[in-house]
VEXLO-901107 format. One record per atom (N, C-alpha, C, O, CB): x, z, y. Coordinates in steps of 0.1 Angstrom, whole numbers, plus 5000, padded with zeros to 4 digits. Each point is the difference from the previous one (the first is absolute). Glycine has a CB too. Layout:
% VEXLO-901107
XZY...
END
This chain:
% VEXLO-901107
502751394983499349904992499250064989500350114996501649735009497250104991499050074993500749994982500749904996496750025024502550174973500250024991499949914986500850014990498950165026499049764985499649904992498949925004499050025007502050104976499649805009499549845007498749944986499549895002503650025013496650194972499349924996498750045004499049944996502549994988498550175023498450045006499549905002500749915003499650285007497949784990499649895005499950015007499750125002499849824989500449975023500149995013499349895001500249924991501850195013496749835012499649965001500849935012500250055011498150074973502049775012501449905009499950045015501050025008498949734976499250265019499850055015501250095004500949985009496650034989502350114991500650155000500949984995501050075003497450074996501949774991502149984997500949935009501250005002498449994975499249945028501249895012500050075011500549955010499149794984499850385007500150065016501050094994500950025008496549985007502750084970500850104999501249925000500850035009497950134979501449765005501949875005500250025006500950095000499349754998499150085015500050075014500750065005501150005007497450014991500650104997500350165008501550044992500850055007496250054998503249894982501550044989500749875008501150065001497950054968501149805036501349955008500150045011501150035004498849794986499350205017499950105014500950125000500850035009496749924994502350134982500950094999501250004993500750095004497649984999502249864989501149924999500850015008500850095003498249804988500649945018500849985011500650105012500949975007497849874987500650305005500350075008501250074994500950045007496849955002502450034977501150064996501749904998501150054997496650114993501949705013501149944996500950025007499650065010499649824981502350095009501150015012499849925012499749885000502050174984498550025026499549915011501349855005500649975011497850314998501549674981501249875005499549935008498850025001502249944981499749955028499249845004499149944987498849994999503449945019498650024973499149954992498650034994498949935000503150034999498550204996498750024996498850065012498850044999502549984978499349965030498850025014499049875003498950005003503150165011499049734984499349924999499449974992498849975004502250005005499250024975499549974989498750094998498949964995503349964996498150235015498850064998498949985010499050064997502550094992498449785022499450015008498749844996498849995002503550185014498749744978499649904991498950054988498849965000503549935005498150184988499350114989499150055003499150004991502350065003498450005019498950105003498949855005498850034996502850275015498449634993499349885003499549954985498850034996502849905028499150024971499649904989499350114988499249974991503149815015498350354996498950094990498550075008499050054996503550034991497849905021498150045007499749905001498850004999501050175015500749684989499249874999499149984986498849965001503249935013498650144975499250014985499250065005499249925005502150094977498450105020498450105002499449935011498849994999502050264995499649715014499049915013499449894997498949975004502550095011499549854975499649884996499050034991499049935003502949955001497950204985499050054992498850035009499349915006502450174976498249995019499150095011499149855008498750005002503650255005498749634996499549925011499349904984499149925003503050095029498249994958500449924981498150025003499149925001504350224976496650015025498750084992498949965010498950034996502550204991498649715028499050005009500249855001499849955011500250315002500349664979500449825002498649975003499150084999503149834981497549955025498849955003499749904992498949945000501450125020500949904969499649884989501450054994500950085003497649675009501350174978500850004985501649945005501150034996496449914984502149955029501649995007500550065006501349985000498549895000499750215007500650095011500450154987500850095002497549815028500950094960500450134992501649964995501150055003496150034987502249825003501649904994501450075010500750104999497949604997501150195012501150025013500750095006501249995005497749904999499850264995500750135004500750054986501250045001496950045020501249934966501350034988501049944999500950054994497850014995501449825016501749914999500150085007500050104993500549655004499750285018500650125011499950104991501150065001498049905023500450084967500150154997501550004991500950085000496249995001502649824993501249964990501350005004501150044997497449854993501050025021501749955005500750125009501250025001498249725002499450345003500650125006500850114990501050075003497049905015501250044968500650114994501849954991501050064997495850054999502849755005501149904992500850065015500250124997498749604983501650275032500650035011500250154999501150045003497949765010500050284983500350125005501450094989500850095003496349895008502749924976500750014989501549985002500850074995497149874995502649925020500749965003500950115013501250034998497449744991500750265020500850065008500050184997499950095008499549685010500650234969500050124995501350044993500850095001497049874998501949924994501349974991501550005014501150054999497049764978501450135031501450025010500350125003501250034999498349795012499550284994500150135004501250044993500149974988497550065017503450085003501250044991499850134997499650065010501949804999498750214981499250185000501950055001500150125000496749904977504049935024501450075000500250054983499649934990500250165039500850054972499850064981499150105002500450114995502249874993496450035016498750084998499349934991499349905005500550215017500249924965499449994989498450025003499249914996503150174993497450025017498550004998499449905011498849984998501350264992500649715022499649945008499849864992499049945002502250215018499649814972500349834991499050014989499749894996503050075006496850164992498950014990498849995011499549895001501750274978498549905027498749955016499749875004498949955003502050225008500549784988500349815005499449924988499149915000503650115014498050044976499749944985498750024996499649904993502550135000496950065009498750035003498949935003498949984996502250155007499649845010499449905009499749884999498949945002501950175009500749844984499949884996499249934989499649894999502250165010498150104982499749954985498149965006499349914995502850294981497349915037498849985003499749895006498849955000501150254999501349745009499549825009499749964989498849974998502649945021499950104970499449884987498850014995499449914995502750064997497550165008498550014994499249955006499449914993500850264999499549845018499549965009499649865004498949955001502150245003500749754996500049835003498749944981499349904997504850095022496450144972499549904988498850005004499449894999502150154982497750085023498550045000499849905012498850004998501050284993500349675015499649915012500449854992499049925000501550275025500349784971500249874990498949984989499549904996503150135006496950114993499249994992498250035000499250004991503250045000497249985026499649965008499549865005498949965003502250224998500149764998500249835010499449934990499249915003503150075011498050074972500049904988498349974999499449895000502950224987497150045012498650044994499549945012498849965000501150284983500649755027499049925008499949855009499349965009500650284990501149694994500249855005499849924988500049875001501750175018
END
């Protein structure tokens, strides 16, 4: 996971790095049923943010822009959620990674809320 998060980043390039930092994550968690599941949920609803942007940025009208940031929102509000499920066991640095992550959906969910706002 990248070291710091206040670099500026041009949303394209932070919601693909999410992405890619839950991609790697997930790979390190314990492999339970649960979290096989939960992570597999995760890896979906965190590359959905960068797809939906991506599709946000090529809209054909102001409604279809709308429409894809709610998706972007509700995906990162989701991705936040099945994060929080993920279990890291007592690997400390694995639960600071999780906690990481999470703190970035919420950034994320705010930056797309505040998005929705400036433009409806």
């Amino acid at each position: 996971m990248k070291e710091s998060r206040t670099t500026q980043y041009d949303l394209e390039d932070r919601t693909f790095i999410f992405a890619n930092d839950v991609r790697a994550f997930v790979k390190r968690v314990p492999k339970t049923l649960a979290n096989i599941e939960d992570a597999k949920q995760v890896v979906r609803s965190s590359g959905s943010v960068g797809a939906n942007y991506i599709e946000a940025n090529e809209s054909l009208s102001k409604k279809d822009f709308v429409m894809r940031i709610r998706i972007c929102r509700k995906e990162a509000k989701e991705s936040r959620y099945w994060l929080r499920l993920i279990e890291t066991g007592d690997d400390s640095a694995l639960k600071k990674c999780r906690d990481d992550l999470v703190r970035e959906a919420t950034e994320l969910t705010n930056i797309f809320g505040a998005i929705l706002r400036k433009s409806e």
